[in-house]
C-alpha positions in Angstrom: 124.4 152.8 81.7 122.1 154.7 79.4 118.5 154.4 80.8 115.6 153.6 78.5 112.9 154.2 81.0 110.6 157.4 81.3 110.9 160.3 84.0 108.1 158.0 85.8 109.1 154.7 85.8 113.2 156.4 87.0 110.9 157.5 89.5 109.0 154.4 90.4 112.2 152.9 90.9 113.6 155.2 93.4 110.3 155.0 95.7 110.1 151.3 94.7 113.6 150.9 96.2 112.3 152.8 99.5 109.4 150.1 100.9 109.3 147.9 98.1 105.7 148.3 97.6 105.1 149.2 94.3 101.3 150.8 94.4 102.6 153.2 97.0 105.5 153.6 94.5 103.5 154.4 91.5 101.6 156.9 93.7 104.8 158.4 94.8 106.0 158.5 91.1 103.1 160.2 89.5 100.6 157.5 87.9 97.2 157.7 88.2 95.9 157.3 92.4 92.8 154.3 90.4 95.5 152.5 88.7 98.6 152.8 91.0 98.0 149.0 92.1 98.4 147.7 87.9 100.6 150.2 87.1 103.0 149.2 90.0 102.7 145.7 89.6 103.4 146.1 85.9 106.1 148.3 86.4 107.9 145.5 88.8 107.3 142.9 85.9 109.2 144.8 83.2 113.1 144.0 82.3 114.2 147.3 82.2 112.3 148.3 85.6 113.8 145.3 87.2 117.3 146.0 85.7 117.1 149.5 87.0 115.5 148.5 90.6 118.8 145.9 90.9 121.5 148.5 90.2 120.0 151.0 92.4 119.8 148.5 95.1 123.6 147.3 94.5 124.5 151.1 94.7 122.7 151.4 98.1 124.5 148.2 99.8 127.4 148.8 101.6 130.4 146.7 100.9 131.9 144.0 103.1 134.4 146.3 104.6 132.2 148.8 105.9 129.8 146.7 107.6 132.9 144.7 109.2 134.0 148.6 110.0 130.6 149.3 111.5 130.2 146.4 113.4 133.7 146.6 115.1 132.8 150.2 115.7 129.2 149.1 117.5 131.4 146.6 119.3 134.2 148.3 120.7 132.0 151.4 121.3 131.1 152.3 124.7 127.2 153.1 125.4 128.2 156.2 127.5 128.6 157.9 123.8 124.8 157.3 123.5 122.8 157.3 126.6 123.5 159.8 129.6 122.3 158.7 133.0 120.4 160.8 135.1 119.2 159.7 138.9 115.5 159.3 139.3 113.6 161.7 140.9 112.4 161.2 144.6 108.5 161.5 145.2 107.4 162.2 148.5 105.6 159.7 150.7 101.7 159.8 150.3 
């Protein structure tokens, strides 16, 4: 899909995608540290911005057969492959 959106708002998308907080986006894409908070929310209010915002979402979600591959994985795992056991150490009596 061809993108209609300046090098900042690309980039306000890919930060906005990261905590969904679009002031700290703006900040992290460039615009002005005064007007980050209406830029942001402006940004987040235009078509194209929420067009592009969807289809990098959709590209980050995994698809229903890997998270029934990772699940089964979690669940048939065994902890030992993430936790070693050591014994406690003794103190002396006081």
């Amino acid at each position: 899909m061809e993108s209609n959106l300046t090098g900042k708002q690309e980039k306000f998308c890919r930060e906005y995608i990261k905590d969904f907080n679009a002031t700290a986006a703006a900040k992290r894409a460039g615009y002005s540290i005064k007007m980050a908070y209406s830029t942001g929310w402006e940004n987040t209010k235009k078509p194209e911005v929420k067009e592009k915002i969807a289809e990098l979402l959709k590209e980050s979600s995994m698809q229903p057969d890997e998270i029934k591959k990772r699940l089964t994985d979690m669940g048939r795992g065994d902890l030992s492959d993430y936790i070693i056991v050591r014994p406690m150490p003794t103190h002396p009596k006081s």
